[in-house]
Each structure stands twice: as C-alpha cells, then as structure tokens.
C-alpha positions in Angstrom: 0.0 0.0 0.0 1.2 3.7 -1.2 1.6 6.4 1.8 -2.1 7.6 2.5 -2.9 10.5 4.7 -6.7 10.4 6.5 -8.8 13.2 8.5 -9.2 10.2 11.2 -7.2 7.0 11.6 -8.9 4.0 13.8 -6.7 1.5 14.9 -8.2 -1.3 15.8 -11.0 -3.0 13.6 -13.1 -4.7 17.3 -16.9 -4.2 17.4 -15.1 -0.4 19.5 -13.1 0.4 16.4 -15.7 -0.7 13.5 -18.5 1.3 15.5 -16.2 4.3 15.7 -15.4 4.3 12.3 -19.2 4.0 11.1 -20.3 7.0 13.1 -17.5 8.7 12.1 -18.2 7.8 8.3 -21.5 9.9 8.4 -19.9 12.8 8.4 -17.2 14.7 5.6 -14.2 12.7 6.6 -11.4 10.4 4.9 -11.6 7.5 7.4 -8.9 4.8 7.8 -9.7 1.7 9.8 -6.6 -0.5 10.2 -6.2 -4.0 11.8 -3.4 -6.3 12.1 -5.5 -9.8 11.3 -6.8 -10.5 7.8 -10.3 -10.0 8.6 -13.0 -7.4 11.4 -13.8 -8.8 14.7 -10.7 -11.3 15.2 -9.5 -10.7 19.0 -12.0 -10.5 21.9 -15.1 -9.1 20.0 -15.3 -12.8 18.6 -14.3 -14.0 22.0 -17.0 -13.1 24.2 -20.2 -13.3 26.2 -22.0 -11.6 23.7 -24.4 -10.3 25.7 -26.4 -6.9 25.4 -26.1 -6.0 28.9 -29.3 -4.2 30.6 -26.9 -2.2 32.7 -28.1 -3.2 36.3 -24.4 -4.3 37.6 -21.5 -1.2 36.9 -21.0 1.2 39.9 -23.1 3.8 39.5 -21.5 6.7 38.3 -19.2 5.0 35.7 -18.4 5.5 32.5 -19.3 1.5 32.4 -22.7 2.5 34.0 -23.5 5.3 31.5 -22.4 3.6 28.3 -23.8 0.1 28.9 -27.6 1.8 29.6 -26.8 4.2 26.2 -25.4 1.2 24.3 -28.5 -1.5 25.4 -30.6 1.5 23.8 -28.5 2.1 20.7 -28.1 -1.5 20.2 -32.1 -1.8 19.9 -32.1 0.0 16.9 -28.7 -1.4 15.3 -29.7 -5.0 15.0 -32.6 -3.8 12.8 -31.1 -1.4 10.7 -28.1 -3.8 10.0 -30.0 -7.2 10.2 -27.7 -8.7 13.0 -29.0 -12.0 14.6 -29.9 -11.5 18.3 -32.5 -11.8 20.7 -33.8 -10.0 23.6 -34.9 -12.8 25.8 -33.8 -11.0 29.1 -31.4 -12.3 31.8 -31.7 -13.1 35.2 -29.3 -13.2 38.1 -29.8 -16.4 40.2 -29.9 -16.5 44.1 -29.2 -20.2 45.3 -30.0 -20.4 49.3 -31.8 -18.1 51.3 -28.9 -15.9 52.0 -28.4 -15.0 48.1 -31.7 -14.4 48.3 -31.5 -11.8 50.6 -28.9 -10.2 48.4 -31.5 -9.4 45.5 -32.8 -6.4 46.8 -29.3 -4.5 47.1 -28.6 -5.6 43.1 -32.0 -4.3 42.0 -31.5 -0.9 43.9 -28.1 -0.5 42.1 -29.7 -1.2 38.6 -32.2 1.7 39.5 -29.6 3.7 40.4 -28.2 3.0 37.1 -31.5 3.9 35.5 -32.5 0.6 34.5 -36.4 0.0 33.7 -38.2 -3.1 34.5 -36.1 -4.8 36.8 -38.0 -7.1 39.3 -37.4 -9.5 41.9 -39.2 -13.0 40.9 -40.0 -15.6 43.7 -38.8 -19.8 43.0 -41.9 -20.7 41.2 -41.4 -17.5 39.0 -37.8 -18.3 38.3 -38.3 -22.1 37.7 -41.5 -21.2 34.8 -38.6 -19.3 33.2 -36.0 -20.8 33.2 -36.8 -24.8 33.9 -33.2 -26.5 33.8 -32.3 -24.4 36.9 -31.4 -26.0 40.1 -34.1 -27.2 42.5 -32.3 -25.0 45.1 -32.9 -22.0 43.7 -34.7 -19.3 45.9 -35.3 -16.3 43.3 -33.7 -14.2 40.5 -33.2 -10.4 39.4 -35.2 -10.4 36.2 -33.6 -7.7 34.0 -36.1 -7.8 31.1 -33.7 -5.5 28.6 -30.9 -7.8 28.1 -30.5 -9.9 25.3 -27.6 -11.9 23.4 -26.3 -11.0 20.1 -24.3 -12.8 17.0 -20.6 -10.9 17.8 -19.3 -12.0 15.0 -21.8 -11.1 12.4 -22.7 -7.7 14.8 -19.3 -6.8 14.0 -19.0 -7.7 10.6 -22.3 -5.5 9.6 -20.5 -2.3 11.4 -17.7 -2.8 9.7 -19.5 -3.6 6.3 -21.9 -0.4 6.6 -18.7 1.7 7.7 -17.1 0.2 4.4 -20.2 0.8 2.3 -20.3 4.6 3.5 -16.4 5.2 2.6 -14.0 3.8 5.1 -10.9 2.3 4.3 -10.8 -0.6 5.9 -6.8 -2.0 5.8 -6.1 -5.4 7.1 -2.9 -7.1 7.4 -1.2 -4.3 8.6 0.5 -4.7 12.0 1.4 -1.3 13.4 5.3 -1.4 14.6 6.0 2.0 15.0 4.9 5.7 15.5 5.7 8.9 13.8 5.7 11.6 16.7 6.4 15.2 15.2 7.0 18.2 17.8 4.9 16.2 20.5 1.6 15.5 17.5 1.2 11.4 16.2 1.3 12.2 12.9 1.6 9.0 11.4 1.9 4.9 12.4 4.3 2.7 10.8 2.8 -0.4 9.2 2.9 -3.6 7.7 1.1 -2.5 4.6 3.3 1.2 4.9 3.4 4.4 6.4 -0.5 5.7 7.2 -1.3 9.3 8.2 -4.0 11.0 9.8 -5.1 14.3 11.2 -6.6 12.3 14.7 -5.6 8.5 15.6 -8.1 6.6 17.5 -6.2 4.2 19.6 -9.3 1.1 19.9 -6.8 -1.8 20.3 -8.1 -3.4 22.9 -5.6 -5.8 24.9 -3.1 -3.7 23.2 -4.0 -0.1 24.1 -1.3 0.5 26.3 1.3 -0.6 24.5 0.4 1.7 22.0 -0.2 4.6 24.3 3.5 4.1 25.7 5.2 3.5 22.0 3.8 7.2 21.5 5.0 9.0 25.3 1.5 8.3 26.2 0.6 7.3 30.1 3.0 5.5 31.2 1.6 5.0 34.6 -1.3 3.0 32.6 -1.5 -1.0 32.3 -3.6 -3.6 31.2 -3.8 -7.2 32.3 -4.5 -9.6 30.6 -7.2 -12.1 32.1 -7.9 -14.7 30.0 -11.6 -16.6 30.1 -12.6 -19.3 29.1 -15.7 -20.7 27.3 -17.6 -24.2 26.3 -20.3 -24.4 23.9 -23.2 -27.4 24.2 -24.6 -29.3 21.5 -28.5 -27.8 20.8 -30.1 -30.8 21.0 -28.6 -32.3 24.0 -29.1 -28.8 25.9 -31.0 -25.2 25.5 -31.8 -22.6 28.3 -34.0 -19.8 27.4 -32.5 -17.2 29.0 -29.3 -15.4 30.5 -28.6 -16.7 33.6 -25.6 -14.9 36.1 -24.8 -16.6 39.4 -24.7 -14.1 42.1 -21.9 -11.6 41.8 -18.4 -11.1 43.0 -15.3 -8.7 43.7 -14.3 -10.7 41.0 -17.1 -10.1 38.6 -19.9 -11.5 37.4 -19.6 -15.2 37.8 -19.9 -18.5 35.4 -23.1 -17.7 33.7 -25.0 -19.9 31.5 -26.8 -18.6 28.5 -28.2 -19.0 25.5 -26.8 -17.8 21.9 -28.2 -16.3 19.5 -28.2 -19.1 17.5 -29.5 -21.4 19.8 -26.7 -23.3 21.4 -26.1 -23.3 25.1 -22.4 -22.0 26.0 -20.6 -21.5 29.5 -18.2 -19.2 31.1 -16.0 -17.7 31.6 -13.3 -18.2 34.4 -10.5 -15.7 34.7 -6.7 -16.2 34.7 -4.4 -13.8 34.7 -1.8 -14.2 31.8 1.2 -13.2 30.7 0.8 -13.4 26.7 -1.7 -11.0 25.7 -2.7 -13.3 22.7 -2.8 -16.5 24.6 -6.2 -17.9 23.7 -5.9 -21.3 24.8 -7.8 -23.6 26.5 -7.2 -25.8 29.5 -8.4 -29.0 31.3 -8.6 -27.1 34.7 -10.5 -24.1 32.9 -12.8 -26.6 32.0 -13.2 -28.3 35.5 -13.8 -25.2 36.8 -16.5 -23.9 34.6 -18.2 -26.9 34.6 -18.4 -26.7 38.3 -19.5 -23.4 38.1 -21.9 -23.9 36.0 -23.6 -27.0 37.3 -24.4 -24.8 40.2 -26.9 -23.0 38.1 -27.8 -26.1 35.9 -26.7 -29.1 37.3 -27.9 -31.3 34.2 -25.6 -29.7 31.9 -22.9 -33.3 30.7 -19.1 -32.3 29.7 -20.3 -34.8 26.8 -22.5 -32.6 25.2 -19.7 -30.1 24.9 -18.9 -29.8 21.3 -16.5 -26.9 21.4 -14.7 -24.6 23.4 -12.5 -21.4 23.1 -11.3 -18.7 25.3 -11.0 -15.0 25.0 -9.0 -11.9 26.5 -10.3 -9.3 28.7 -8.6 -6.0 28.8 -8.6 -4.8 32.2 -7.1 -1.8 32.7 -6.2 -0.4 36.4 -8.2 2.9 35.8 -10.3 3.1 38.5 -11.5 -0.4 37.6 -13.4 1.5 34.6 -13.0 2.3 30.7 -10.6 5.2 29.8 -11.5 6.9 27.0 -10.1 10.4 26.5 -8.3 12.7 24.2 -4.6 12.4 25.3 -3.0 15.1 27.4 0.2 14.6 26.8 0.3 13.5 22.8 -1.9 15.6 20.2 -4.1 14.0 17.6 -4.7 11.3 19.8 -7.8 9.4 21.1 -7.1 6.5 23.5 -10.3 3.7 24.3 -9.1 1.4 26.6 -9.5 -1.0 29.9 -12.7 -1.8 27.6 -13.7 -5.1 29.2 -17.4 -6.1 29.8 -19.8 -4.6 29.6 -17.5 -3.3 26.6 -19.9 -5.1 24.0 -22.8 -3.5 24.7 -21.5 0.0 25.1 -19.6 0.1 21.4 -21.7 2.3 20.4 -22.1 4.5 23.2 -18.8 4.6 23.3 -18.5 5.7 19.7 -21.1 8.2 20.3 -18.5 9.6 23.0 -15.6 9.6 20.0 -17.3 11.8 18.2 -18.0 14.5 20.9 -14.2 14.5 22.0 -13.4 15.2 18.5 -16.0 18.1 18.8 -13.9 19.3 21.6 -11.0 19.4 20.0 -11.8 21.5 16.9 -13.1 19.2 14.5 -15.7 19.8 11.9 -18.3 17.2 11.9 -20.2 18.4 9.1 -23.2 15.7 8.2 -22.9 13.5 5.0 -26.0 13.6 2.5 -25.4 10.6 1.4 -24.6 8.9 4.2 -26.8 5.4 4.6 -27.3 3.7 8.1 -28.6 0.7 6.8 -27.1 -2.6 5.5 -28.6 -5.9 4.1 -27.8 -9.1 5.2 -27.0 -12.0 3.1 -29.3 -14.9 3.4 -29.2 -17.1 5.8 -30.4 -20.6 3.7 -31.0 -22.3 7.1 -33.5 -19.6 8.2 -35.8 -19.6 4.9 -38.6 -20.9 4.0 -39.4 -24.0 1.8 -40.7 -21.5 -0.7 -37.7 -18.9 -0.7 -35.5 -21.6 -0.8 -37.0 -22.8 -3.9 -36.8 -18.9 -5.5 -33.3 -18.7 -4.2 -31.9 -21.9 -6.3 -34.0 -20.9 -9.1 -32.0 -17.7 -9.2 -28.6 -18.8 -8.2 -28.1 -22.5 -8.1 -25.3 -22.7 -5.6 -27.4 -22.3 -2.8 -28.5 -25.5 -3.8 -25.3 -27.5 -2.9 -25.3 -28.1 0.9 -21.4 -27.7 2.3 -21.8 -28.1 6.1 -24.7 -30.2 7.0 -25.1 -29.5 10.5 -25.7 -26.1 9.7 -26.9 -26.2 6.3 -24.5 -23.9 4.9 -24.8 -23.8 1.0 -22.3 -22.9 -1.1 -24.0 -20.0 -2.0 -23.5 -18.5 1.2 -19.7 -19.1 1.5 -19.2 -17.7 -2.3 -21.7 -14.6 -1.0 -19.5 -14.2 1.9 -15.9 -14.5 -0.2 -17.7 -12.0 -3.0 -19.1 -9.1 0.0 -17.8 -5.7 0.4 -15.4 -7.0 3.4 -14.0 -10.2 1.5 -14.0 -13.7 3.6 -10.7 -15.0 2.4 -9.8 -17.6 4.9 -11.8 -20.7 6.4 -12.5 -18.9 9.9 -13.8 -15.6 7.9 -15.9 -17.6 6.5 -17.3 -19.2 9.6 -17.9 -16.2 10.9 -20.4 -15.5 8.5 -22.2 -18.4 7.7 -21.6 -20.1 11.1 -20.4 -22.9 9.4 -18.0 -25.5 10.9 -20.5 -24.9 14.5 -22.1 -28.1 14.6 -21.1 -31.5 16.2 -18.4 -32.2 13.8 -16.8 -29.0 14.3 -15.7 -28.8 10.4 -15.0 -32.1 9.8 -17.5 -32.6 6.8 -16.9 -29.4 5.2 -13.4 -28.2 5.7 -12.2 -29.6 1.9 -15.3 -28.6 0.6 -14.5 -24.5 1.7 -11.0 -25.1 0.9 -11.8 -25.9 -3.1 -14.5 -23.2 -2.8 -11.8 -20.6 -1.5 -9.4 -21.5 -4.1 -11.7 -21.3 -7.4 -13.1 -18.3 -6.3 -9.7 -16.5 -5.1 -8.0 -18.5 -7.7 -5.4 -19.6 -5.7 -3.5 -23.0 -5.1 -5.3 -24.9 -2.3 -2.2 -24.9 -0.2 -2.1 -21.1 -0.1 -5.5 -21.9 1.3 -5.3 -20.7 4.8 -7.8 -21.1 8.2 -6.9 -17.5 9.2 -5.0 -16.0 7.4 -1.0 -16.5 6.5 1.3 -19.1 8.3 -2.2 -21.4 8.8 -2.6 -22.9 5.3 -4.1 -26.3 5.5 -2.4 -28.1 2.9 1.4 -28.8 2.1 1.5 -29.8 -1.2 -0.5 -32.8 -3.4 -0.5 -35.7 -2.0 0.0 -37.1 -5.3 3.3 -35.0 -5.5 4.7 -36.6 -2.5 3.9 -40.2 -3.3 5.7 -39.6 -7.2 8.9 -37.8 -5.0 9.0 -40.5 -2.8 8.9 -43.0 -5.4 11.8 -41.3 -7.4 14.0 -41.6 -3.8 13.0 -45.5 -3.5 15.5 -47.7 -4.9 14.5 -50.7 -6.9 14.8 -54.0 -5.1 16.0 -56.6 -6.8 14.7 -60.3 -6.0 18.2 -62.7 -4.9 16.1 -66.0 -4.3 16.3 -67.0 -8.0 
C-alpha cells in the first residue's frame, strides 16, 4: 500500500473500532480503519459473552454504568437497521439459598440507580417457569427484562460492512510497529502495509492499548492485564436454556453464567486467569473443570459430553479506577485513547463511539453531516432460516445455494461464495465461519473443511495450499499428495529379488 494521509485513523477493527469508524463515516471525513488480522472482529469481539447487557451491575456513576444503559438503547435499533441475529430474551441473576436471596434487593436498587427499567425480583416458582433447567435450590432471581444476546461476530461484521459501504478504508494485514511523533503531535503509524497518516488517531486496540499509548509517550503509569476466560459451547439438541442466567456476583465479577446464543446453542463461562501473553487464547483442562463446576451450580444437568467446542477470549482490564478510559490524550496531540474496555464493553460500542465523536467536537473538528450517508445494510441470506418456498426462489435464481457444504448447519455454497464476494472479502476458512456459522455443529468442520477449501481457491484463484484457516502461516495443505507419493517413489530404490 502507497503512503495515505486520513482526517481520522482508527486503529483497531473490534466491534469499538468498527463502530467508531461508522459514526464517524456519516460525516465529511477520509476515514482509515486498520487492523493487524486478515479479517473485522478477530481478537476479543469474537471472544465473548455476547451479551447486550441491561446495565443493572457497573457502579453507579461509571463511564461502564453510562455507556452500557446508552449502548442496550442504541443496540435496539442497530440490529434492525443492520440485520444482525440477536435476541432479547432477558437475563436473570440467580440466588441459590436463602442468604443470596437476601442479596437481590441490594442488586436491583443499584440497577435503579443505574437507570434501568423493569427490573423485578421474581419468587422460585417464578424463576423455575422461566427458566426450567435451573437447580431445585434456587430461591429467586433479578429479572432484567432489557438484556438480550447478540451474534458478535456477524454484529461486527455488519459495522464494519456499513462503515465500508459509506467510505472507510478498511486495511487489514497491517501490523502497526512504529509511531511517527512530530513536535509532541502522532502524525503517522508505521505499518505492515506502509506508512498511514492522519489528522486524529483513534487508539481502539483493545488488549493492546497501552502498549500503544506508551510507543507514543502516552501514560506510562497506565497498564492492562491480561485475564484470560474461558468458554464451552453445548450441543443444541442435547441442551438449550432460554434465557441469560448470572450466578450471584463477585469482587471478581460476574460469575460463570449460562446462556443461551443467538443461535441457539447453550455456552458457558467464563473463568479468569491472569496471563502473561496478551494473545494466549488457549484452553485448558482445569478451565474446564472449573467452569463446569460453576456452572452446574446454576444447571446441574448440563454433561461435559455434550460439549462440542470450546475457546477462550481476552479481557482487557485496565487499572483505571476499575473502569473504561477513553479520553483525548494530554500529553500526545491528535490522539484518542479507548481502553480497559472489558465487559460490559460489548454492549456499550456504540455509546462509546457516540463519545468519539463529541471528543473530536472538543478538539476543533468539523463534523459536518454527510447527505449521502446510509445507516442501513442488508444481510445475506441465511439458507438455514428460509422458508421452503424462498429456498426454492433462491436456487431458481442462483443454483449454488443448492449445494449443501456443512450439514449440520446447512450452509450452502452460495452463502460461502456470497461471503468470499461481500464488500469485506472472507478470504480464509475462519472468515468464512464467521459468517455463515459454518463448521459450528457436532463435527466441528470435519464434513466441510475440503469442501470450503476448493471453494476458497476457485473463487480467489489460488493453489489450495495457499488456502489458509486464518490468514498467513495457517494454510491447510502442504502440497498434493499425489506430488509426495511420485517424489518418494523417485527416492525409493529398486529391489532386486536374490532368491532366484
């Protein structure tokens, strides 16, 4: 990539930086939105609870506080105008014993406090009608009727898409290594795909914010830990909740919960470890143990065989007054810094952009309004969903949706070549699965994992070993196989029969 110079430069392409960069695109700017990984949404916004917090837990008073109950309400609007799976089935937090019980009425006061609206206190009978696969020792639950769950990956995706679609450069691949500081001003960031320039730099890099902060001269006194948590995902048909459910919460957060997706699955988690590698995403016998005995506290019929997958994600948790920083620097000009943004960090993205955008008010930037400007995006279609009928019109017009790839999804490979073909090109196996949700099922991939690789390679018309899962150094393949038997028959040397 050539040298390009940008009114605004996001760094950072999470659900924070894709939703800064969309608000931001509705107004006259050049907009830059650079990531490191080959694809949107690849550290902890696909890593993650994925829950649209009602906003009943942060201290009152908190930046957390004030952009989760903003972002519930911005959210409620976002998953219609950009088609993003979700559901708002509401969450409660579960008191086992009578002296959790007793604990109820202190949560729903905070939540109040917090400004949150129909939050109630529901007796056993209540809670078990709700929620059935609960414990038999449950005693009550905070119902907080405004929470829901959300798809993170295609939520961030969308963002990102509708940001694209309205004129951001979105530029992936591009590890930032360095900084160009000029007279005490960030003028520029050194990267893998070149030199890239901007008027204001948005530092959204999550687990990575303070190293950034202190490449610049920024905050040195600022830190972020690294607490890794872990989740495991259920087979649907072995297990489903309805709802949300928290345990009782903690100094150390919110608990194990168990919830439901929104795609149907049951998933629990998470525990958290504190780490040394910011990228270690790895997952552990003990983390499972643990969860698992969590959990079963809640639900004690859930069976470590029904697990069909787990992964683990990293929460950046900053030591500002146990709260998210986001502020224009004091110290470094045409700089924005977002970090410590741990949960409820989801939720508040766009609360949290909607912040962006007055800070750059502050600092003398025009924000003059777009006509053209479009806050709408169309999903693809989701064969799965359809009805016999539109299934019907949709091979009529396009065939490939005809060919099933992952059966226990029903991916076709419409979808995937939809996906590879959209504005934010899928180029790798997991960029795929992010959109179609393919490879979720019991066999975790193993049906359709040749099929996406051919598909990848006609339609990026590339070898299949440049094929990769996510992007380069994970190709899949080494070379034909029928290459390695004809070398290794040219190295074999004859054998010659001596019994005659």
């Amino acid at each position: 990539m050539q040298n390009r110079s940008f009114d605004v430069v996001v760094l950072g392409a999470g659900i924070v930086g894709c939703m800064v960069a969309r608000s931001l695109a509705r107004y006259n700017l050049s907009i830059a939105l650079v990531d490191r990984a080959n694809d949107v949404g690849v550290g902890a916004s696909s890593a993650n609870s994925a829950i649209l917090h009602s906003g009943h837990d942060p201290a009152p008073g908190s930046n957390k506080a004030a952009l989760n109950r903003r972002g519930n309400e911005l959210w409620r609007h976002l998953v219609e105008e950009l088609e993003i799976g979700h559901s708002w089935c509401g969450a409660m937090v579960v008191a086992v014993g009578e002296e959790e019980r007793r604990q109820l009425g202190t949560l729903m006061r905070r939540g109040r406090q917090n400004g949150i609206e129909g939050l109630r206190i529901l007796g056993r009978e209540e809670t078990l009608h709700r929620e059935p696969l609960l414990t038999p020792g449950v005693e009550g639950a905070l119902w907080t009727p405004t929470a829901g769950v959300i798809d993170p990956f295609g939520a961030t995706i969308a963002v990102a898409e509708n940001a694209v679609e309205n004129g951001v450069r979105l530029i992936l691949d591009a590890d930032v290594h360095d900084a160009i500081v000029e007279h005490g001003r960030l003028a520029g960031v050194c990267s893998a795909k070149g030199d890239i320039y901007g008027r204001i730099f948005v530092n959204s890099l999550g687990v990575h914010a303070d190293d950034f902060m202190h490449l610049v001269g920024d905050r040195p006194e600022f830190h972020i830990t690294p607490r890794r948590g872990e989740y495991f995902i259920f087979d649907p048909d072995r297990v489903q909740v309805k709802n949300v459910l928290f345990p009782m919460p903690s100094t150390k957060g919110k608990g194990i919960l168990v919830s439901t997706t929104a795609h149907g699955n049951t998933f629990v988690g998470p525990d958290a470890q504190e780490i040394r590698g910011k990228d270690d995403t790895a997952t552990t016998r003990e983390g499972m143990r643990e969860i698992l005995d969590g959990a079963r506290r809640l639900v004690p019929g859930l069976d470590q065989r029904d697990v069909i997958a787990s992964f683990s994600g990293i929460r950046a948790t900053g030591n500002y007054n146990r709260d998210f920083l986001i502020e224009t620097s004091g110290s470094v000009q045409g700089l924005i810094n977002i970090a410590g943004i741990e949960s409820p960090g989801f939720v508040a993205a766009p609360a949290i952009a909607e912040r962006v955008e007055q800070l750059l008010r502050q600092s003398g930037v025009a924000l003059e309004a777009r006509w053209d400007w479009t806050s709408r995006r169309r999903a693809q279609p989701s064969f799965k969903e359809l009805s016999h009928q539109q299934r019907a019109r949709l091979i009529r017009k396009e065939p490939s949706y005809g060919r099933i790839v992952c059966r226990c999804e029903t991916v076709t490979e419409g979808e995937i070549v939809a996906a590879i073909r959209s504005s934010i090109p899928a180029t790798s196996y997991d960029a795929i699965k992010r959109r179609c949700w393919l490879g979720t099922g019991r066999c975790q991939g193993g049906f359709d994992y040749p099929r996406v690789i051919r598909i990848l390679a006609r339609e990026l018309r590339l070898p299949m070993t440049a094929v990769t899962k996510k992007g380069a150094g994970s190709e899949f393949l080494y070379r034909a196989t029928k290459a390695v038997d004809n070398e290794a028959d040219a190295q074999c040397k004859p054998i010659h029969d001596t019994t005659s």
